[in-house]
C-alpha positions in Angstrom: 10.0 19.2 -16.3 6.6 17.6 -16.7 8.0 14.0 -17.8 11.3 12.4 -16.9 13.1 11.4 -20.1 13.9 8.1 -20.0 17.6 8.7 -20.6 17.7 10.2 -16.7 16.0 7.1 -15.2 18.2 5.0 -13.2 19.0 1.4 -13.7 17.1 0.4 -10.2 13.6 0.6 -11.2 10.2 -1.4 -9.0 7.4 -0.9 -10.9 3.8 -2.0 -9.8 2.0 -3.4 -13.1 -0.6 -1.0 -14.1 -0.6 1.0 -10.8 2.7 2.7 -10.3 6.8 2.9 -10.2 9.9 4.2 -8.4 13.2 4.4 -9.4 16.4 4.4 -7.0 19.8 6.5 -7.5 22.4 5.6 -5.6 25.7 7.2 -4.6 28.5 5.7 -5.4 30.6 6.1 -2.2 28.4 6.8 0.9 25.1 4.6 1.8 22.9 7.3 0.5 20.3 6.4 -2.2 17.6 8.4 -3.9 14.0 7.0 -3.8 12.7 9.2 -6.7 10.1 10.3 -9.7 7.3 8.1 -7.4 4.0 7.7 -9.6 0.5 6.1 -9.9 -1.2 5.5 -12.8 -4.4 8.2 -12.9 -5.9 5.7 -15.7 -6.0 2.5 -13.3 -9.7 1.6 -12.3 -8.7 1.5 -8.4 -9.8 4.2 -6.5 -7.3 6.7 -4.3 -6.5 3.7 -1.7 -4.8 1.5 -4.5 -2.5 4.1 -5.3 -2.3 5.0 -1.4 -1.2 1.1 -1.1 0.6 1.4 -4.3 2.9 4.0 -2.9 3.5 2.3 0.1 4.3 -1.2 -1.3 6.8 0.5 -3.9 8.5 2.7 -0.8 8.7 -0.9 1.0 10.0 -2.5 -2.3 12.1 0.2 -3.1 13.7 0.2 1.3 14.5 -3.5 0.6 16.3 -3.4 -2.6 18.6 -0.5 -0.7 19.1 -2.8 2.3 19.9 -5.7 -0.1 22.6 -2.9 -1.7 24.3 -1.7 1.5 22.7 1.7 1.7 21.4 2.7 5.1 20.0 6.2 4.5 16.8 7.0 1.9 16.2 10.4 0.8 12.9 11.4 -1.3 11.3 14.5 -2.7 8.1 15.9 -2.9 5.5 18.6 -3.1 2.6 17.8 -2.5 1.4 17.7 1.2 -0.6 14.6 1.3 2.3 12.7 -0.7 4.2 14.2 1.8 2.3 13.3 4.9 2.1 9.1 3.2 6.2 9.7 3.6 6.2 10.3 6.6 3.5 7.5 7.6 6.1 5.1 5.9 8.7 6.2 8.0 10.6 9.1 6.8 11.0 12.7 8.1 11.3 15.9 6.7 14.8 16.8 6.5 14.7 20.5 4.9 11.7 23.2 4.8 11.0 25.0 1.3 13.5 22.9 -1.0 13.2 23.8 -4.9 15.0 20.8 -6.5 16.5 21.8 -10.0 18.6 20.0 -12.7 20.6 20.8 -15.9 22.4 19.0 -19.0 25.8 18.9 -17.7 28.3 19.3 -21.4 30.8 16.3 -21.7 32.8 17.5 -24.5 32.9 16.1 -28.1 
């Protein structure tokens, strides 16, 4: 999936003017929420440690607005190692080795 429609973004959204978003899913009957599609903008003039900072003022933005919701568990996904490694700096650890995430159109009928 190279973009994410906009249709499958979530309501809870923190966005970062010019520099970068999250968006959170949340479940609807455990405190489990989804920190999810984390980005940086590649055309903002700041070198690699704005989006560095960038990621992890959205992951703090993005903690607080769970908190503020009653959820006390935060799952994320990535691939790349150095996003990865910034996770786990920011507090969270790996919870599963060589995960593929997919997705599908689910058919609701006429």
């Amino acid at each position: 999936m190279p973009h994410v429609p906009r249709e499958l973004l979530p309501k809870i959204g923190i966005i970062k003017e010019d520099c970068g978003a999250v968006w959170i899913y949340h479940d609807n009957s455990v405190g489990v929420c989804f920190m999810m599609w984390m980005t940086t903008n590649p055309e903002h003039p700041g070198s690699i440690f704005e989006a560095i900072r960038t990621i992890g003022e959205l992951t703090e933005a993005a903690q607080e607005v769970a908190a503020a919701n009653d959820y006390h568990y935060m799952f994320t996904t990535c691939h790349h190692k150095d996003l990865t490694k910034l996770h786990i700096k920011n507090g969270f650890v790996e919870a599963a080795d060589n995960v593929v995430i997919l997705g599908r159109g689910i058919d609701n009928g006429p």
